[in-house]
VEXSE-709816 format. One record per residue: x, y, z of N, C-alpha, C in turn; residue in one letter; residue number from 0; chain. Coordinates in steps of 0.05 Angstrom, whole numbers, m for minus. Example, Ala and Ser with C-alpha at 12.3 -4.5 7.8 and 13.67 -1.06 7.14 Angstrom:
BADREN     n.x     n.y     n.z    ca.x    ca.y    ca.z     c.x     c.y     c.z  rest   nr  kette
BADREN     264    m114     156     246     m90     156     264     m66     156     A    0      A
BADREN     257     m45     142     273     m21     143     258       1     157     S    1      A
***
This chain:
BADREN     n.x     n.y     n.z    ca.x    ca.y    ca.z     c.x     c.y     c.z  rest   nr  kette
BADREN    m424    1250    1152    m409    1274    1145    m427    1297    1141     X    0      A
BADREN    m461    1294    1135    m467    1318    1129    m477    1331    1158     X    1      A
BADREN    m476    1320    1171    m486    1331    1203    m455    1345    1208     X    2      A
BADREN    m432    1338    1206    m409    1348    1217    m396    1374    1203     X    3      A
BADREN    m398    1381    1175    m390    1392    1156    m403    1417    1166     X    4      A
BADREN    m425    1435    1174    m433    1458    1168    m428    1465    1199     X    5      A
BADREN    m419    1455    1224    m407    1458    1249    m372    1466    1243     X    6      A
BADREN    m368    1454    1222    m342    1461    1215    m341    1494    1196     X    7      A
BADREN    m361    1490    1182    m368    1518    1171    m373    1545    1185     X    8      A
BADREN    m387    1540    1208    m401    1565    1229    m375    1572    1237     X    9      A
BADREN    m353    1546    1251    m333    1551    1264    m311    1565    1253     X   10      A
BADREN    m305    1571    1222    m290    1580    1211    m301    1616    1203     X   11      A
BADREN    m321    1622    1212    m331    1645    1205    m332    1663    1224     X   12      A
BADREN    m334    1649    1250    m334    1657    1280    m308    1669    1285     X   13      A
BADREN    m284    1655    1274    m250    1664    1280    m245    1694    1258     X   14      A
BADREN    m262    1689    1231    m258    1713    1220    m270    1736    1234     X   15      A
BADREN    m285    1734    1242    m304    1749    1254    m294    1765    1276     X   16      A
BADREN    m280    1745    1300    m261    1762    1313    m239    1775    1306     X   17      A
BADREN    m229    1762    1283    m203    1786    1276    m219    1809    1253     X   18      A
BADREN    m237    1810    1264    m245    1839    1249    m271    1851    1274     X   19      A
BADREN    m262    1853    1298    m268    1869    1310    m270    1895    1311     X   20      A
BADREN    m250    1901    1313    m242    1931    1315    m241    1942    1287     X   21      A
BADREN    m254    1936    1268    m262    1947    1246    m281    1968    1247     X   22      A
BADREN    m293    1981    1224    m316    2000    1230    m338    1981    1231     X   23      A
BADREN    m357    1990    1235    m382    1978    1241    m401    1976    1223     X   24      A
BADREN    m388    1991    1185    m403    1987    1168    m394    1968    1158     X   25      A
BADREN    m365    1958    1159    m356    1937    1152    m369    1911    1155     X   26      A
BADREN    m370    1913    1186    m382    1891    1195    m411    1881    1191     X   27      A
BADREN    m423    1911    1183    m446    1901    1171    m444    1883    1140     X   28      A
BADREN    m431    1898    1131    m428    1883    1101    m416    1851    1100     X   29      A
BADREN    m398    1853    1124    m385    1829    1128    m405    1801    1132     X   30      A
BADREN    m429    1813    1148    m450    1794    1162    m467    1792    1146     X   31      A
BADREN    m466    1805    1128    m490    1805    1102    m476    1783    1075     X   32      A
BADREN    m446    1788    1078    m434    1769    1060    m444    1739    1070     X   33      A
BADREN    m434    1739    1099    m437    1715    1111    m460    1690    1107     X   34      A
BADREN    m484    1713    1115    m510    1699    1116    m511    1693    1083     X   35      A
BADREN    m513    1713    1058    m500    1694    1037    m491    1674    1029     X   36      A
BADREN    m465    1678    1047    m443    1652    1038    m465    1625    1058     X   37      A
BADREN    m481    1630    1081    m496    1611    1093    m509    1600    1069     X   38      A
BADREN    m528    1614    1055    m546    1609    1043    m538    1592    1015     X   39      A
BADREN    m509    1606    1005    m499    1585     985    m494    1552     999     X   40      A
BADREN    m484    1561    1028    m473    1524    1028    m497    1510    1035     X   41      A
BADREN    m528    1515    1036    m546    1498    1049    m559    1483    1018     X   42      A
BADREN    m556    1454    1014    m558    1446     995    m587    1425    1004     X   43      A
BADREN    m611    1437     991    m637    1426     995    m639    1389     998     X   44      A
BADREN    m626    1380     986    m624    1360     973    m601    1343     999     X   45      A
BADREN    m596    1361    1014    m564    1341    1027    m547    1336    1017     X   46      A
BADREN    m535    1347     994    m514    1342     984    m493    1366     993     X   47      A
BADREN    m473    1358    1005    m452    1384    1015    m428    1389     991     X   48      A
BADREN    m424    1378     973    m416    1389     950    m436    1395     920     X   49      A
BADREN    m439    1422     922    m456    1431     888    m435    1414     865     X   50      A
BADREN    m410    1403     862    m406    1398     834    m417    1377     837     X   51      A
BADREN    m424    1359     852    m432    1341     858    m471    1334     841     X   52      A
BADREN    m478    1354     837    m500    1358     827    m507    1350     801     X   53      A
BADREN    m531    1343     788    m531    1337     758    m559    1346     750     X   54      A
BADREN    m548    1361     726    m580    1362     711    m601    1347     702     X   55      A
BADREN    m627    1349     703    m641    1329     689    m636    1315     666     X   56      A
BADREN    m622    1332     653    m620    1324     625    m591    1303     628     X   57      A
BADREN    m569    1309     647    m540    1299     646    m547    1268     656     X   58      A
BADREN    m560    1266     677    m580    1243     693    m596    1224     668     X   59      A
BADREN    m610    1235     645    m621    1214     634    m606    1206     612     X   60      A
BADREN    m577    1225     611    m565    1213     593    m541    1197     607     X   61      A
BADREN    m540    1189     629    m530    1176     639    m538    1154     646     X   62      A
BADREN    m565    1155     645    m580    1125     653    m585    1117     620     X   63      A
BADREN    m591    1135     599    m599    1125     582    m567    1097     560     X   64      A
BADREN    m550    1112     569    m524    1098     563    m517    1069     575     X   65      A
BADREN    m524    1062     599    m532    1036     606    m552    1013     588     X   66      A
BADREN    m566    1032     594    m598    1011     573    m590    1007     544     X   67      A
BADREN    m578    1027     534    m564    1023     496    m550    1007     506     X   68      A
BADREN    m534    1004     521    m505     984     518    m521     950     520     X   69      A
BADREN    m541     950     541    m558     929     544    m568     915     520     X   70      A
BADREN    m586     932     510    m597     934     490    m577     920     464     X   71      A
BADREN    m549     938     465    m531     928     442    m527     901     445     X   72      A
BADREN    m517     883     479    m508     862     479    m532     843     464     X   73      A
BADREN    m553     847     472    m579     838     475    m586     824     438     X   74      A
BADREN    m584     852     427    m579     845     396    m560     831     390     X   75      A
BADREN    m534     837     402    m516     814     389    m514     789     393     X   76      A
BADREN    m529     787     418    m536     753     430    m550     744     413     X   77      A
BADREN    m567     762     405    m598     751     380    m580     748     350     X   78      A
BADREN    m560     759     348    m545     762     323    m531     731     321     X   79      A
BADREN    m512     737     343    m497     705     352    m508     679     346     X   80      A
BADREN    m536     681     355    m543     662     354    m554     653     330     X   81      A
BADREN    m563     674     313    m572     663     282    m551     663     265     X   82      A
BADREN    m520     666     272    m505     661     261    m484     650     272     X   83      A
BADREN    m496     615     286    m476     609     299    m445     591     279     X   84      A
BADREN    m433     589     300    m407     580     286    m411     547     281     X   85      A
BADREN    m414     535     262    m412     509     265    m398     488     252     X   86      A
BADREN    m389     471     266    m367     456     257    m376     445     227     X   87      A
BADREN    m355     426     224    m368     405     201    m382     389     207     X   88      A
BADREN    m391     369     202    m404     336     214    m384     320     206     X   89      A
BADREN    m385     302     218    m366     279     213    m379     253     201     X   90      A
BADREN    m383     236     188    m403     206     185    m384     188     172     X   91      A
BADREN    m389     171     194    m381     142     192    m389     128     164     X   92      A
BADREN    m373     110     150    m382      96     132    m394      77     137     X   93      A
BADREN    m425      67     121    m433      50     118    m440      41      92     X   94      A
BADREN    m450       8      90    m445     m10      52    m470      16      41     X   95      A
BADREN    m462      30      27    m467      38       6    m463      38     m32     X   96      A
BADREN    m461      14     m36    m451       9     m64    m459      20     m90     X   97      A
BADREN    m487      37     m92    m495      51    m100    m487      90    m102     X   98      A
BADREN    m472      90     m83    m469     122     m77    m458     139     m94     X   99      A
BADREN    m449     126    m119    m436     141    m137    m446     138    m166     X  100      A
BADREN    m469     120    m164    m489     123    m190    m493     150    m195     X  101      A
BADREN    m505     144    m225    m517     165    m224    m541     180    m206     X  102      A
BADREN    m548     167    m215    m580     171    m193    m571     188    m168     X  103      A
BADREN    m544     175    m151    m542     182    m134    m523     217    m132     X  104      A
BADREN    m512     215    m162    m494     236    m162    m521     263    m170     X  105      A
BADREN    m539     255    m192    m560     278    m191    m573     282    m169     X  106      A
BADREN    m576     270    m141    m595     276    m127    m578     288    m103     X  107      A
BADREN    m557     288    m102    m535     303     m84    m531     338    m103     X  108      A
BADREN    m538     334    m122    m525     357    m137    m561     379    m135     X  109      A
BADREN    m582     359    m126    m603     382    m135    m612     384    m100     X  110      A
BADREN    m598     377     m84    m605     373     m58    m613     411     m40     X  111      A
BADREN    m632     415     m24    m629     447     m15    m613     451      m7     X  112      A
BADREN    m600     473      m1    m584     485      20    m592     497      43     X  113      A
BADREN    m622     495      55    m630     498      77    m649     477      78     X  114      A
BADREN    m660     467      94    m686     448     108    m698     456     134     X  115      A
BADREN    m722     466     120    m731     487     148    m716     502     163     X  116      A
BADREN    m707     497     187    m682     517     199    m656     506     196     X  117      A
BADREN    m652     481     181    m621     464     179    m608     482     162     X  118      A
BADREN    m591     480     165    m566     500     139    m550     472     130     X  119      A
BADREN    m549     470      98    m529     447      97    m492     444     102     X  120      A
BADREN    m494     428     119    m465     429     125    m438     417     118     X  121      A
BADREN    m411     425     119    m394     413     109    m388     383     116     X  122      A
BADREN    m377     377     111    m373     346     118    m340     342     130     X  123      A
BADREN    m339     325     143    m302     325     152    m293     303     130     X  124      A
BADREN    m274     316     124    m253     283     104    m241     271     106     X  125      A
BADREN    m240     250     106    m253     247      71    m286     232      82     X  126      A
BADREN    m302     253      67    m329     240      67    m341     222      54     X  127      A
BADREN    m357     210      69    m367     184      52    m380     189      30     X  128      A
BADREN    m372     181       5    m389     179     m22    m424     185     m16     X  129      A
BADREN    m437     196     m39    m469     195     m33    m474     206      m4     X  130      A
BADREN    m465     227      14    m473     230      40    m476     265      36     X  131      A
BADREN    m496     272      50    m507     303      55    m518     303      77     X  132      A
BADREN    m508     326      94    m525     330     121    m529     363     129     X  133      A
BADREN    m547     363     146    m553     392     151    m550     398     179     X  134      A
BADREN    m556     419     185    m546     423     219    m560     456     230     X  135      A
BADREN    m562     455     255    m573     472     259    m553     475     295     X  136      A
BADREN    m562     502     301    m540     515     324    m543     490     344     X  137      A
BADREN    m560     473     351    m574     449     377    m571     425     369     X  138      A
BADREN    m571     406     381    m587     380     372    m575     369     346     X  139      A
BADREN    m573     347     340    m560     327     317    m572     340     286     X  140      A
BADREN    m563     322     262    m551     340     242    m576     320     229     X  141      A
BADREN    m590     330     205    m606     309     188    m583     300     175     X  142      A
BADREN    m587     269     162    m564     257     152    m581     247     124     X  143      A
BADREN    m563     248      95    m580     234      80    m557     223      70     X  144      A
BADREN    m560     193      58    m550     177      43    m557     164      25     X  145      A
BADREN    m550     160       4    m562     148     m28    m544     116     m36     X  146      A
BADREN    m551     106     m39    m543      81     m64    m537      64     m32     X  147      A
BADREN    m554      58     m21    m554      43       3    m564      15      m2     X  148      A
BADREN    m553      m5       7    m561     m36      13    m602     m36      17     X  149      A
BADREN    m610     m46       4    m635     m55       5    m641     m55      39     X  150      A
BADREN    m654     m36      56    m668     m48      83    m664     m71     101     X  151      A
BADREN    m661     m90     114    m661    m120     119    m691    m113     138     X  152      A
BADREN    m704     m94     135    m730     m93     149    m745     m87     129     X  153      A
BADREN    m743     m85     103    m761     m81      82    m766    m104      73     X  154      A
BADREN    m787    m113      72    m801    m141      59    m825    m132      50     X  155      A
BADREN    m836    m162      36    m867    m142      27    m889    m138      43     X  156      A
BADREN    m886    m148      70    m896    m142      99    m896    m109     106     X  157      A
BADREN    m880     m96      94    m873     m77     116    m895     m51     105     X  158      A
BADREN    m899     m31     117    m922      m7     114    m903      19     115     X  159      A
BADREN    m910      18      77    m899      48      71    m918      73      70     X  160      A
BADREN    m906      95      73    m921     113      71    m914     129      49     X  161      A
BADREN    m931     137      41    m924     167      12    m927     194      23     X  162      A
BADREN    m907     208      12    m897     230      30    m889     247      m2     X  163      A
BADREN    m905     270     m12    m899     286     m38    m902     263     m63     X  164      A
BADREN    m908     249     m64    m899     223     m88    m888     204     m80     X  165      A
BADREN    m867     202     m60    m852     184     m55    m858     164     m36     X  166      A
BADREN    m847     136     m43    m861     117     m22    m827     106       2     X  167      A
BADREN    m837     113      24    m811     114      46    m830      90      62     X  168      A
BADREN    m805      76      74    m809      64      94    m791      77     127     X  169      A
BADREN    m801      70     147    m793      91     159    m778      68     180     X  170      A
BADREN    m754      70     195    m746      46     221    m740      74     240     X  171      A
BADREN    m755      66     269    m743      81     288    m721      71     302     X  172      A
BADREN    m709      93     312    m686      88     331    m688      88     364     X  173      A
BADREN    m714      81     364    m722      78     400    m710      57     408     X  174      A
BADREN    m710      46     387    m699       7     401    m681       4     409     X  175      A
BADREN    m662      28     393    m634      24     399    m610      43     410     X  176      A
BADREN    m642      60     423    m620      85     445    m626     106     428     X  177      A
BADREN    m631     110     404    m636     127     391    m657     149     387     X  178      A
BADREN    m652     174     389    m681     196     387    m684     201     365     X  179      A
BADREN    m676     184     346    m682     191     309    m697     172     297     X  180      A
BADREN    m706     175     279    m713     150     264    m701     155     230     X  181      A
BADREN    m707     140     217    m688     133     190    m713     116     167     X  182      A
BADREN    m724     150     144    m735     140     123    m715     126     106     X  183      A
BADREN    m734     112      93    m721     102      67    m737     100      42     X  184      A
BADREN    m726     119      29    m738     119     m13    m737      89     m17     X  185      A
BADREN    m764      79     m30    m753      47     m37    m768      47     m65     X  186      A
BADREN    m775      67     m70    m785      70    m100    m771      87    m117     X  187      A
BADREN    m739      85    m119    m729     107    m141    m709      87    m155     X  188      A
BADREN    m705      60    m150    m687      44    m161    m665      41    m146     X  189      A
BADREN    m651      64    m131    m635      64    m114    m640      68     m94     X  190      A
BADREN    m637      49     m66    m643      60     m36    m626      84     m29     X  191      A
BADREN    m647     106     m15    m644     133      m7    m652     143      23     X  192      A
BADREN    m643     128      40    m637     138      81    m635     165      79     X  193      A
BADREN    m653     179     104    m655     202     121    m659     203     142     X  194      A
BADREN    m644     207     153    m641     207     187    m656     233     203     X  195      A
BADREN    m672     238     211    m681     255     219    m684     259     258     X  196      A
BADREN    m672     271     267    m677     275     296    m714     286     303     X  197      A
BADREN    m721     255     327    m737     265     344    m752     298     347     X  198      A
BADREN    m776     300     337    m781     330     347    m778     345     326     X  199      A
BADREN    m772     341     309    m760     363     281    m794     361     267     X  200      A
BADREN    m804     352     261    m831     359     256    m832     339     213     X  201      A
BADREN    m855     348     208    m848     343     178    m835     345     158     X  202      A
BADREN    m828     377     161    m815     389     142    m789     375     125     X  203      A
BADREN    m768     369     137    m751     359     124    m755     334     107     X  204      A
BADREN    m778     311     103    m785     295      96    m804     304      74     X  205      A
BADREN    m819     318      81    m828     337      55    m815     349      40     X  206      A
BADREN    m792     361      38    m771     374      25    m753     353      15     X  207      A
BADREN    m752     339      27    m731     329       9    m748     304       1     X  208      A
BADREN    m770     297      m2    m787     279     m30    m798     296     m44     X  209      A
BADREN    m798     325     m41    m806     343     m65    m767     334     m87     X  210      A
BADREN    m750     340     m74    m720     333     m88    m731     308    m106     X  211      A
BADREN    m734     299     m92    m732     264     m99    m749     265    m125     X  212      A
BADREN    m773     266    m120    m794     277    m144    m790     281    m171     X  213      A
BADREN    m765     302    m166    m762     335    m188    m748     311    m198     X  214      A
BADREN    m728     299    m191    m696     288    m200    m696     263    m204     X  215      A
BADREN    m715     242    m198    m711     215    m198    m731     199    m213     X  216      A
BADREN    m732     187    m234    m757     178    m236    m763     148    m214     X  217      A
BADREN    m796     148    m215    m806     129    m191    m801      98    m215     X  218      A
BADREN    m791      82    m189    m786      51    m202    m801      25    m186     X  219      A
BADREN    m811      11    m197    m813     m11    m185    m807     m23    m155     X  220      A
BADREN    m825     m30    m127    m815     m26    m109    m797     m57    m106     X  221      A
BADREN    m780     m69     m95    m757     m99     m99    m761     m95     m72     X  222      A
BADREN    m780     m99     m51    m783    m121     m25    m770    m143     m16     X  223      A
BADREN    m758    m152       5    m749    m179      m5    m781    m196      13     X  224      A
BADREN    m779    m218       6    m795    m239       4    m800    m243      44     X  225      A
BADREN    m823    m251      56    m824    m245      77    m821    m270      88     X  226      A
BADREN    m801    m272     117    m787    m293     119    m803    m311     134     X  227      A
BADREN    m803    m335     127    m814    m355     141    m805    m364     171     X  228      A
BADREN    m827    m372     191    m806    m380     218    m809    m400     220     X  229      A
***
């Protein structure tokens, strides 16, 4: 179109031109002086054959700059979203816990954190199991803790505990059995105390919560059972 447009222009100037022949001749001077003018307005450096078409420097970077904010906004709110994601409750299955409503077990639910490293503690679905607390984070499975639990059937006086803040845990993994967690156990507070911790989560939550244990429980006598003969 811009090759065709100013052939259409010459040609419409050419017809005025003849119906003003027989004019005076100063006319025509003035007329041809308008013209080359009006030439000079339509020749647009740039190739653009409409001037509204045009934009200032300034209209141009505020036009690009309105893209990049809007970017920019989603960009934050993705970062927002995500540190405040939406998360359900947890759900947990019951298991023999006959202890879960001691005391022991009711002070150590009541002094428990409300965060563990990046876990937020979470609601539970109901009706929840007695003695049960878990935490959760936007990915990946929930830490699980449980109190007033059945003695181990892998705790004997064979087995190798570790102390972790004061506290002596025995630890069972869950590789054996499909599982990417493994599962401490308090065996020195009088009442058995399970934490389920997912694969990859690092120390922290095991440190934090035998600093709890610590503050709230006094340490008891460890009750092994006897190591079985074959």
């Amino acid at each position: 179109m811009s090759a065709i447009l100013p052939i259409h222009r010459h040609a419409l100037r050419s017809d005025k031109t003849a119906d003003r022949l027989d004019q005076d001749p100063s006319e025509e001077l003035s007329m041809a002086e308008n013209t080359s003018t009006a030439d000079n307005a339509d020749i647009d450096p740039d190739g653009d054959d409409d001037p509204s078409e045009r934009r200032s420097p300034a209209l141009i970077a505020t036009a690009i700059a309105l893209p990049v904010a809007l970017i920019v906004g989603v960009v934050i709110a993705a970062v927002v979203a995500g540190n405040n994601p939406e998360l359900s409750p947890v759900a947990l299955g019951p298991v023999p816990a006959p202890a879960a409503e001691s005391p022991a077990c009711v002070s150590l639910l009541g002094a428990l954190p409300d965060k563990i490293d990046d876990f937020t503690k979470a609601e539970l679905v109901e009706p929840a199991p007695a003695g049960a607390a878990a935490w959760q984070r936007s990915e990946g499975e929930p830490i699980v803790l449980r109190c007033g639990l059945d003695r181990p059937s892998e705790f004997d006086q064979a087995a190798a505990l570790q102390v972790v803040n004061g506290v002596q845990w025995f630890q069972v993994s869950g590789t054996d059995i499909g599982l990417a967690a493994s599962t401490w156990f308090a065996v020195d507070r009088g009442e058995y105390i399970g934490i389920t911790i997912p694969d990859g989560t690092g120390p922290t939550p095991i440190q934090e919560i035998s600093d709890t244990i610590t503050a709230t429980l006094e340490q008891k006598p460890l009750d092994p059972a006897p190591v079985a003969v074959p």
